[in-house]
N, C-alpha and C positions, 0 to 999 in steps of 0.2 A: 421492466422487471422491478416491483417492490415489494421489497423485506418486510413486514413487520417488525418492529422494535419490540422486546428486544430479539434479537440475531445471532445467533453461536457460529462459528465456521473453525476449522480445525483441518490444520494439513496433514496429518498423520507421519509429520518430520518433528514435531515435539513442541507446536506453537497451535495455540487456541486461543481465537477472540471473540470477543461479545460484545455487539455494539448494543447501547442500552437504551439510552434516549437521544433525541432530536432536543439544543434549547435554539430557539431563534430569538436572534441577535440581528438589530440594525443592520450589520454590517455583512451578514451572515450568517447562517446555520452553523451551531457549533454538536459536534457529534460526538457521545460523551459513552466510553467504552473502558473495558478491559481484556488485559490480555494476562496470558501462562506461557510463559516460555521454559522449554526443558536448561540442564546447563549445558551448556557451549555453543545453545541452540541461536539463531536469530537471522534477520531477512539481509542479505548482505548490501553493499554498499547501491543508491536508489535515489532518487528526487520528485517531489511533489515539485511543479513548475505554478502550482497555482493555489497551494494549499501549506499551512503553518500545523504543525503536529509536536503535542505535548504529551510526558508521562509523568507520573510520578509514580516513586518505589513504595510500594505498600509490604514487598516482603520481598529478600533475596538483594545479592547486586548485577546493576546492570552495569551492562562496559558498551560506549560508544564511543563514534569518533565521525568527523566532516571531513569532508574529500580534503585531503594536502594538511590534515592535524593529526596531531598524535591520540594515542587513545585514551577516553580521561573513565573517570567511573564514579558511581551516587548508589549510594544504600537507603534503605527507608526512612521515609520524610523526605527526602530529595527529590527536588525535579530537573527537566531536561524539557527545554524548548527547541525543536528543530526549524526555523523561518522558509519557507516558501521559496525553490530554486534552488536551496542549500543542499547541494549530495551529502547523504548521510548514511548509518547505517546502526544496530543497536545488535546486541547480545547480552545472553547471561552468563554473566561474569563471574556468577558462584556455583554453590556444589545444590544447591537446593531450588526448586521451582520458583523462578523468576514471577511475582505477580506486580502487575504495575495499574495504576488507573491509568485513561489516557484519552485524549480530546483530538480532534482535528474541523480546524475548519477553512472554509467553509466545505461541506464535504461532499458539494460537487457528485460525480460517480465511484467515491469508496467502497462503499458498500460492493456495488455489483462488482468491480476491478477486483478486490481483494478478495470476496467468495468464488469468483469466478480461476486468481489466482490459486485458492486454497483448493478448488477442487482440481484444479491441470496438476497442481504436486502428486494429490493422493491418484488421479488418472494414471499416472508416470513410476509411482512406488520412490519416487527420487525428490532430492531438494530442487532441483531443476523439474518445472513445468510440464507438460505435453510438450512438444513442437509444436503442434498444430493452432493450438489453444494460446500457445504464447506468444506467436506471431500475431496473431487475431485481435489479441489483446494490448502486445507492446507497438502494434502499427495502428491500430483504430484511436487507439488511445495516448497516441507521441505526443500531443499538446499538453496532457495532464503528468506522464507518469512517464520516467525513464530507466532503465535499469543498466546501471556504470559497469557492473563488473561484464556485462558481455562487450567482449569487442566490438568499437567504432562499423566495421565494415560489417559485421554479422548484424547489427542492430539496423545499420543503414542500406545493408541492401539484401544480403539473405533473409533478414526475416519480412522487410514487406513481396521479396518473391514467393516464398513458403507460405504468406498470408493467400497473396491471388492462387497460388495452389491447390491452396485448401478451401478456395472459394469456386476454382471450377470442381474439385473432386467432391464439392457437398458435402465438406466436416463442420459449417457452422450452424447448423440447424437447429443446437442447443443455446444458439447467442441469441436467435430469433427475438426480437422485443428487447434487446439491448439499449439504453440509453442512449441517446447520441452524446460525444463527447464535448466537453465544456472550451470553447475557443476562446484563448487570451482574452480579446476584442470583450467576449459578453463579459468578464468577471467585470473590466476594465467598467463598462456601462455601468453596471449594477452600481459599481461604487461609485459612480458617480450620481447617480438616481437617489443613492443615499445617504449624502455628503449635504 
C-alpha cells in the first residue's frame, strides 16, 4: 500500500494529520507532517520501538509525558523530541485547536499503521479501534508499535487470538498488500550499511 505525499487521515475523535513530504537522510527517511488535535484530545500513552518522533507547537498547548514522568507542557515555538522505545504519550492541553509540525524517523510503516489506525477509530465511532482491525495491526506489527494503555495479558494473548480469528473469519481482506513489518535486526543492518 503507497500513499502519495501529501496524505491527510483523520479519526473522526478530533485528531487529523498530514504527512507532507519524505527528506531522505543517510541515516534514514525523515517524514515531515502535521497534525490538529481537538482540546483534551490525543493518542494515549504508546511506543515506537524503532522510530524517534518530533513536534513543534505552531499554535495552541500541547501537554505530554514518558511512561513513569510527570506531565510537563510547551506552547508555540516549542518543541518535543520523543527518542525511539521511549512510552510516550501527547495531548492538547488548551482550550483551542492544538496544531503542531511534526517529523518522524525513520518512518519505516507509519503511514500505512496510523491510516490504517485512523480508519479502525472512525470504523468503531470510538477512540478505541475495531477489535478486529486492532489486533491485526497491534500483533502483525509488535516489532514496530505498541500500545501501553492496553493491558499486558490483552496485548499478549487476547489480541494475537482475536488476530487468527479474524484471519479464519476473512476480516482482513482490506489489509491485502500490507507492508511487511520492519524487524529490529533490518534497522540494526541498515545502520550499519550506513555508518
Amino acid at each position: 500500500m503507497n500513499y502519495p505525499l501529501p496524505h491527510t487521515i483523520e479519526n473522526g475523535n478530533g485528531e487529523t494529520l498530514t504527512f507532507l513530504r519524505l527528506i531522505e537522510e543517510p541515516d534514514g527517511d525523515r517524514l515531515v507532517g502535521e497534525n490538529f488535535v481537538a482540546p483534551t484530545i490525543g493518542p494515549p500513552m504508546h511506543v515506537h520501538w524503532l522510530q524517534d518522533e518530533g513536534f513543534t507547537v505552531l499554535n495552541g498547548r500541547i501537554g505530554y509525558q514518558t511512561l513513569g514522568q510527570p506531565e510537563r507542557f510547551a506552547g508555540p515555538g516549542e518543541s518535543i523530541v520523543f527518542k525511539r522505545g521511549v512510552p510516550h504519550r501527547f495531548w492538547n492541553a488548551g482550550t483551542e485547536t492544538l496544531h503542531c509540525s511534526s517529523w518522524i524517523k525513520p518512518t519505516n510503516t507509519i503511514v500505512f499503521f496510523l491510516t490504517s489506525i485512523f480508519e479502525a477509530q472512525k470504523k468503531s465511532g470510538k477512540p478505541q479501534p475495531e477489535i478486529f482491525d486492532a489486533a491485526y495491526l497491534l500483533t502483525r506489527y509488535a516489532s514496530e508499535y505498541d500500545m501501553l494503555e492496553i493491558p499486558r495479558f490483552v496485548r499478549k494473548v487476547i489480541m494475537p487470538l482475536t488476530y487468527q480469528l479474524g484471519r479464519l473469519l476473512g476480516k482482513y481482506k482490506h489489509f491485502e498488500g500490507a507492508p511487511e513489518p520492519i524487524k529490529p535486526h533490518q534497522v540494526l543492518e541498515a545502520q550499519m550499511l550506513n555508518a
